[in-house]
NUSEGU-603322 format. One record per atom (N, C-alpha, C): x negated, y, z negated; atom name; residue number from 1. Coordinates in nm, 3 decimals. Example, Ala and Ser with C-alpha at 12.3 -4.5 7.8 and 13.67 -1.06 7.14 Angstrom:
BEGIN
(rec (-1.319, -0.569, -0.780), "N", 1),
(rec (-1.230, -0.450, -0.780), "CA", 1),
(rec (-1.320, -0.330, -0.780), "C", 1),
(rec (-1.285, -0.225, -0.708), "N", 2),
(rec (-1.367, -0.106, -0.714), "CA", 2),
(rec (-1.290, 0.003, -0.787), "C", 2),
//
This chain:
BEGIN
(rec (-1.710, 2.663, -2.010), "N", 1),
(rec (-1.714, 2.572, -1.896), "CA", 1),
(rec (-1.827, 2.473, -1.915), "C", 1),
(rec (-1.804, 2.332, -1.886), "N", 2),
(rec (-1.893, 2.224, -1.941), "CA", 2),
(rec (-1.978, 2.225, -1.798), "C", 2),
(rec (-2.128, 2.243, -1.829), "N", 3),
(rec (-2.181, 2.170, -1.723), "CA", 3),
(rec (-2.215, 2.000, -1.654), "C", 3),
(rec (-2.120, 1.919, -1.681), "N", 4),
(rec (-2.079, 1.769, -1.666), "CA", 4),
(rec (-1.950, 1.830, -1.558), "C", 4),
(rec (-1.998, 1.696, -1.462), "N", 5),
(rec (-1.864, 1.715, -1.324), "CA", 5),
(rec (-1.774, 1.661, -1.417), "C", 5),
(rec (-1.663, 1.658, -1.393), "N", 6),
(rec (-1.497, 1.580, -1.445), "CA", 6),
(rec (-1.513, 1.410, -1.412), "C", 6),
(rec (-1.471, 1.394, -1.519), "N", 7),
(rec (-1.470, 1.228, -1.439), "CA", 7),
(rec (-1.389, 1.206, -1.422), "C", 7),
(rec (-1.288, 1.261, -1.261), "N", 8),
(rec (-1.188, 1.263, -1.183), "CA", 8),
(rec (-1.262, 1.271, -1.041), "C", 8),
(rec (-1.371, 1.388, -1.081), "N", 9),
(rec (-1.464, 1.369, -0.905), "CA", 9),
(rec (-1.441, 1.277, -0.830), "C", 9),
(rec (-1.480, 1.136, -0.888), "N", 10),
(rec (-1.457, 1.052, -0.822), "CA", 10),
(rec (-1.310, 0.981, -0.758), "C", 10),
(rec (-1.195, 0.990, -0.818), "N", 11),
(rec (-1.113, 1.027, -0.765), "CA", 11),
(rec (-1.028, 1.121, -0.669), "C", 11),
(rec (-1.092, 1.227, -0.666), "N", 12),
(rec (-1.041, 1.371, -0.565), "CA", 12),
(rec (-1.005, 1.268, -0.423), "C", 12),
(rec (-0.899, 1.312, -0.342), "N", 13),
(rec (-0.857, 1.280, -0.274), "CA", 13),
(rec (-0.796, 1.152, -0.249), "C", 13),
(rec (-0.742, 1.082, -0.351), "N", 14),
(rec (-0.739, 0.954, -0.367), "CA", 14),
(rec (-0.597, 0.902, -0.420), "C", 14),
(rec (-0.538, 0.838, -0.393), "N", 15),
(rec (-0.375, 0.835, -0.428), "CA", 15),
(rec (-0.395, 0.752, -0.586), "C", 15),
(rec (-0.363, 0.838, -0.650), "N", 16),
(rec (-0.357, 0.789, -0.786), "CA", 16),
(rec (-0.241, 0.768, -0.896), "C", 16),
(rec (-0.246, 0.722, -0.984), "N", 17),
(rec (-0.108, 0.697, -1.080), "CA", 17),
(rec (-0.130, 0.775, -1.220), "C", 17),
(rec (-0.023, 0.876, -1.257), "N", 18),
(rec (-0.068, 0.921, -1.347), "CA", 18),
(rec (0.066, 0.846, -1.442), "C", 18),
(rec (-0.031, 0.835, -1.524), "N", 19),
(rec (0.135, 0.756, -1.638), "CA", 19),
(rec (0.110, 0.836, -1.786), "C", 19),
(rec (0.265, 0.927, -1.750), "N", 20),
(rec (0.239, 1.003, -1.862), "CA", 20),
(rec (0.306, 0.981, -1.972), "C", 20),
(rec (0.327, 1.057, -2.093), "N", 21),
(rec (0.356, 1.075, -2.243), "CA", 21),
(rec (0.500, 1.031, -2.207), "C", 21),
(rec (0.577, 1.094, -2.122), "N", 22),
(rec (0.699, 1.083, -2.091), "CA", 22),
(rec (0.751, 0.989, -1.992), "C", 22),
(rec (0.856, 0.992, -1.996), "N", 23),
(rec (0.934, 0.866, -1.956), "CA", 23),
(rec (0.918, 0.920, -1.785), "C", 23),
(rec (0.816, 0.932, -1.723), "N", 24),
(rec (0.797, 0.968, -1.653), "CA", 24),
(rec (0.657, 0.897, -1.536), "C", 24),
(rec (0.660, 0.831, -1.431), "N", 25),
(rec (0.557, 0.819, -1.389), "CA", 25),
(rec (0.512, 0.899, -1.252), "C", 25),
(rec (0.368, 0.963, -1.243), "N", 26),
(rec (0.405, 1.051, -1.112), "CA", 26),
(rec (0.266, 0.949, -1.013), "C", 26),
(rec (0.275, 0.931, -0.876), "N", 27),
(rec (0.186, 0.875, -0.801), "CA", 27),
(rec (0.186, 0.965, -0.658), "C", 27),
(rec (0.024, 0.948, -0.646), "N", 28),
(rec (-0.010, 1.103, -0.485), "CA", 28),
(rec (-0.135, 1.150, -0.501), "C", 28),
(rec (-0.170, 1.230, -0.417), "N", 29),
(rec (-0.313, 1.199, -0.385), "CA", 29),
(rec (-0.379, 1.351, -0.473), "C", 29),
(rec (-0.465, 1.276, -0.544), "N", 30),
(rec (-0.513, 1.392, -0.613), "CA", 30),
(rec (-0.600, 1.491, -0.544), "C", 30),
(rec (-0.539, 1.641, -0.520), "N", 31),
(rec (-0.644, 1.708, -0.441), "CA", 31),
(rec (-0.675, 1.812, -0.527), "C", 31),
(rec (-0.711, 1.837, -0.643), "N", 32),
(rec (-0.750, 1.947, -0.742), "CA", 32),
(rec (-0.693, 1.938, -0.872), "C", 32),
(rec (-0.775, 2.006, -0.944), "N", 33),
(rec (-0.753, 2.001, -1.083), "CA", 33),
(rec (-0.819, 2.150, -1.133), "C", 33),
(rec (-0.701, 2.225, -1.273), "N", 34),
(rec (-0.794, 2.361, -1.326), "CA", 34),
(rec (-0.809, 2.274, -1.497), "C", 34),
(rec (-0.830, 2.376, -1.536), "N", 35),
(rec (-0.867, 2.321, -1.673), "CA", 35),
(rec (-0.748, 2.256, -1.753), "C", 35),
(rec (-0.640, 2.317, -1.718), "N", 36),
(rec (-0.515, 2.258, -1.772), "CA", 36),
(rec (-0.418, 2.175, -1.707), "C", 36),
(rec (-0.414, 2.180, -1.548), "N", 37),
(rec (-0.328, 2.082, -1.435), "CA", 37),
(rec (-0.394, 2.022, -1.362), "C", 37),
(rec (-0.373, 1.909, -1.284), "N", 38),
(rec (-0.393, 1.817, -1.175), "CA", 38),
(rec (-0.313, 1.857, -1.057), "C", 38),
(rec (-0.342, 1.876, -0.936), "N", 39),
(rec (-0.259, 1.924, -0.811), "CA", 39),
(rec (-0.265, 1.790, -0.748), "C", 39),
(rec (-0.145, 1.776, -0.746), "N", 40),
(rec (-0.136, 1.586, -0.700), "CA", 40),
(rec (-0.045, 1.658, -0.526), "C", 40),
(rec (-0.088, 1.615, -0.463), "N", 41),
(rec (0.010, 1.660, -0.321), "CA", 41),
(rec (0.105, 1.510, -0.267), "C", 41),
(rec (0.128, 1.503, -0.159), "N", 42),
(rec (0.279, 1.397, -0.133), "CA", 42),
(rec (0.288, 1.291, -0.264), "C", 42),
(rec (0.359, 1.352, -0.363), "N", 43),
(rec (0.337, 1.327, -0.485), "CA", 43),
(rec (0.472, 1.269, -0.488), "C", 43),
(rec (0.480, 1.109, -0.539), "N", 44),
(rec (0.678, 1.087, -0.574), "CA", 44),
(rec (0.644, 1.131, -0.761), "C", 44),
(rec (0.722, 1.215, -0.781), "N", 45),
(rec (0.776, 1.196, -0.908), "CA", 45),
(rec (0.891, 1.114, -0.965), "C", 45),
(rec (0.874, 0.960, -1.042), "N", 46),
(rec (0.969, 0.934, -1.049), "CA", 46),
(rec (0.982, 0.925, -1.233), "C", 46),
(rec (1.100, 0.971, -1.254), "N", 47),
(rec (1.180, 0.947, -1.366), "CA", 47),
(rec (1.254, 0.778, -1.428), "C", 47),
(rec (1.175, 0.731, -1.523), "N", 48),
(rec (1.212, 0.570, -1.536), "CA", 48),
(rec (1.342, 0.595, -1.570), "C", 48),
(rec (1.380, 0.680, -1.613), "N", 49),
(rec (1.517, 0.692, -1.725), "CA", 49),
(rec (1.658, 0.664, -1.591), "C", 49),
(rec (1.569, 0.665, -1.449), "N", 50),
(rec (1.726, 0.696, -1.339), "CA", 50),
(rec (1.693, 0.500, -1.288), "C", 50),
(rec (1.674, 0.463, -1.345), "N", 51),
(rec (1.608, 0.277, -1.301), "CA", 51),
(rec (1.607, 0.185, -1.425), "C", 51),
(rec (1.690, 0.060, -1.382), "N", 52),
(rec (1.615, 0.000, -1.479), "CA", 52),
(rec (1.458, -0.064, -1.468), "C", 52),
(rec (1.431, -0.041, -1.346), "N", 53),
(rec (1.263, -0.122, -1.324), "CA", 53),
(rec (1.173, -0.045, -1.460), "C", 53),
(rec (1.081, -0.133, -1.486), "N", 54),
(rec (0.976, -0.050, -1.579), "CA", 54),
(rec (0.863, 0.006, -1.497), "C", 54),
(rec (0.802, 0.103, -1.566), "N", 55),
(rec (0.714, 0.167, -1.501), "CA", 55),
(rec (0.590, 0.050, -1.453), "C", 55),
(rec (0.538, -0.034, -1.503), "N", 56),
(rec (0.445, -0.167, -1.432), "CA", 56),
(rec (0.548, -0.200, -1.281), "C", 56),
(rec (0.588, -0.248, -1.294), "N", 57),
(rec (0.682, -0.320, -1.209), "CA", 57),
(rec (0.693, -0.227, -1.075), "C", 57),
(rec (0.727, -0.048, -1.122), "N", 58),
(rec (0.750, 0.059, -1.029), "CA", 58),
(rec (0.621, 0.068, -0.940), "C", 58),
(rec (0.519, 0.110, -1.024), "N", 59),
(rec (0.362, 0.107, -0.967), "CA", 59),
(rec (0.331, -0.002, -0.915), "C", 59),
(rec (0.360, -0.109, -0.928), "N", 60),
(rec (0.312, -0.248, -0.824), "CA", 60),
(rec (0.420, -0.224, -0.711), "C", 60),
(rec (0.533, -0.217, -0.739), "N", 61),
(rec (0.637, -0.161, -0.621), "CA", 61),
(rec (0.571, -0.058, -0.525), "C", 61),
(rec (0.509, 0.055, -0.577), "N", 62),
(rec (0.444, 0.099, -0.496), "CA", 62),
(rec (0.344, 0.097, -0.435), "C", 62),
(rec (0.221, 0.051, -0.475), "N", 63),
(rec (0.154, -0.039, -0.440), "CA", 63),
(rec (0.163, -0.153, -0.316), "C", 63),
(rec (0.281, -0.222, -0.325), "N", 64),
(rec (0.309, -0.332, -0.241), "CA", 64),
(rec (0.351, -0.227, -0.131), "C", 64),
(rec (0.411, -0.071, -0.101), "N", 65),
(rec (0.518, -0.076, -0.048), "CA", 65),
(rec (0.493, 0.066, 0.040), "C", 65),
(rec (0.382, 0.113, -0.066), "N", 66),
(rec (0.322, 0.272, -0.006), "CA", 66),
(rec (0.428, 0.380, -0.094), "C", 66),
(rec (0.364, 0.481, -0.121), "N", 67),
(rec (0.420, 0.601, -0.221), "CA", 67),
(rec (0.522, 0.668, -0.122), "C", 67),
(rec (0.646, 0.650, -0.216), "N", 68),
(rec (0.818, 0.747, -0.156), "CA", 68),
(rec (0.791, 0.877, -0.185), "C", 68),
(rec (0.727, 0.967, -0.116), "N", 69),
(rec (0.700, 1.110, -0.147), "CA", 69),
(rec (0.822, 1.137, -0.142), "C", 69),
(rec (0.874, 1.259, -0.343), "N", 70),
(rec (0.961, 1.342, -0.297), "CA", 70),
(rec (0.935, 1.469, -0.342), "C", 70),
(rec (0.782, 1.537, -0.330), "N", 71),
(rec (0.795, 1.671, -0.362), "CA", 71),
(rec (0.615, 1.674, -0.234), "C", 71),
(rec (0.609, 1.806, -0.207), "N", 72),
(rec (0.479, 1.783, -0.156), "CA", 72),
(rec (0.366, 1.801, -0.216), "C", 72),
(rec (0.404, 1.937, -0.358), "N", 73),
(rec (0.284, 1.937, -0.446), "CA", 73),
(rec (0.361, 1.939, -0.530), "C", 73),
(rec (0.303, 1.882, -0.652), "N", 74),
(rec (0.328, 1.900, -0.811), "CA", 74),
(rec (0.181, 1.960, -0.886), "C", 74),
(rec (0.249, 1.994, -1.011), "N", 75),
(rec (0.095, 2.089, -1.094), "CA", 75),
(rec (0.175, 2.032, -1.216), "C", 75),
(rec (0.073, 1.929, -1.231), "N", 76),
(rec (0.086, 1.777, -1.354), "CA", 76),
(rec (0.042, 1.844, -1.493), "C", 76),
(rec (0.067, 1.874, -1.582), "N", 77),
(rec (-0.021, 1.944, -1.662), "CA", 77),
(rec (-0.090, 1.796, -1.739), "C", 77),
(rec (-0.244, 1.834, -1.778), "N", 78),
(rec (-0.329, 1.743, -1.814), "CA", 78),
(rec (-0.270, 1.710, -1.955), "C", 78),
(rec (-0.232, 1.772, -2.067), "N", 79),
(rec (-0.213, 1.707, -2.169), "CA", 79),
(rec (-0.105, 1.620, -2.181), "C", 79),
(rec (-0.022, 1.617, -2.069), "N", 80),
(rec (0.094, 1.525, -2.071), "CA", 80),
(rec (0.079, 1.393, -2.003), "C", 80),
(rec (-0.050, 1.388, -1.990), "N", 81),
(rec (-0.110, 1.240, -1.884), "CA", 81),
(rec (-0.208, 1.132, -2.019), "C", 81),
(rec (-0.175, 1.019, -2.038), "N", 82),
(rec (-0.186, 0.958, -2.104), "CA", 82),
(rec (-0.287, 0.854, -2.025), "C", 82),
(rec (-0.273, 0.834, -1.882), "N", 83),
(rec (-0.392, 0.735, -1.863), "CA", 83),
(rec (-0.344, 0.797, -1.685), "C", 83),
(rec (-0.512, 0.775, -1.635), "N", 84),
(rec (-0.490, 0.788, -1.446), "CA", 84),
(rec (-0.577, 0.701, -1.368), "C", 84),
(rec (-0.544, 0.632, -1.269), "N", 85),
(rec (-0.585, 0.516, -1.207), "CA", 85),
(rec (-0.561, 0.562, -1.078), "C", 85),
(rec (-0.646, 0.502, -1.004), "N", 86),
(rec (-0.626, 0.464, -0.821), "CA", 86),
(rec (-0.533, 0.427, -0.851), "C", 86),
(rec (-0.410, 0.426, -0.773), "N", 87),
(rec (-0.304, 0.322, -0.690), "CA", 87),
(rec (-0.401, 0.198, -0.666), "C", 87),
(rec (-0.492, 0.143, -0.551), "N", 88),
(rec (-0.580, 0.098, -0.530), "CA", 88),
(rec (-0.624, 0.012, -0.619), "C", 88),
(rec (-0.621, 0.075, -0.757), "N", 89),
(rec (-0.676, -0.032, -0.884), "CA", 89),
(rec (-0.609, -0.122, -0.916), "C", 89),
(rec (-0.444, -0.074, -0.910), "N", 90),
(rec (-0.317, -0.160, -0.951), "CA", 90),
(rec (-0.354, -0.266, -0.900), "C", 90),
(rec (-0.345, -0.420, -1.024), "N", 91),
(rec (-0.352, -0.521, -0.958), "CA", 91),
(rec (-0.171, -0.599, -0.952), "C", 91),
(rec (-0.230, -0.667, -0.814), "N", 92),
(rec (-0.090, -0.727, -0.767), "CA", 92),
(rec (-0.053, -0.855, -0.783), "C", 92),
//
């Protein structure tokens, strides 16, 4: 166990975008993390593969529009997350 906080701290509770490895983008408010998952709660998981929008386009969509929750928690596993941002950061 590292004694350095996560540099997610600053994110905890915060509606964020995780854009992962997979054709997959998930957005919701990060309320925990273990060494291997992120507990994202009113979390939309959306699948690009069911849209033609691209994942930029989806995240400013949400952004403009507020997050379509369709699960209440998800357990994101960390190695499948390629980059994580505020919602908030997305510029419009």
């Amino acid at each position: 166990m590292s004694d350095h906080p996560s540099p997610t701290i600053s994110l905890s509770n915060q509606v964020v975008v995780l854009d992962m490895a997979s054709p997959f983008v998930v957005i919701g408010t990060l309320t925990g993390e273990d060494d291997h998952y992120y507990i994202i709660d009113d979390v939309d998981v959306h699948d690009l593969r069911d849209t033609s929008t691209t994942r930029e386009l989806y995240v400013v969509e949400t952004r403009r529009h507020g997050v379509r929750s369709n699960r209440k928690r998800a357990l994101i596993r960390k190695s499948d997350v390629v980059g994580l941002s505020r919602l908030s950061d997305v510029l419009l």
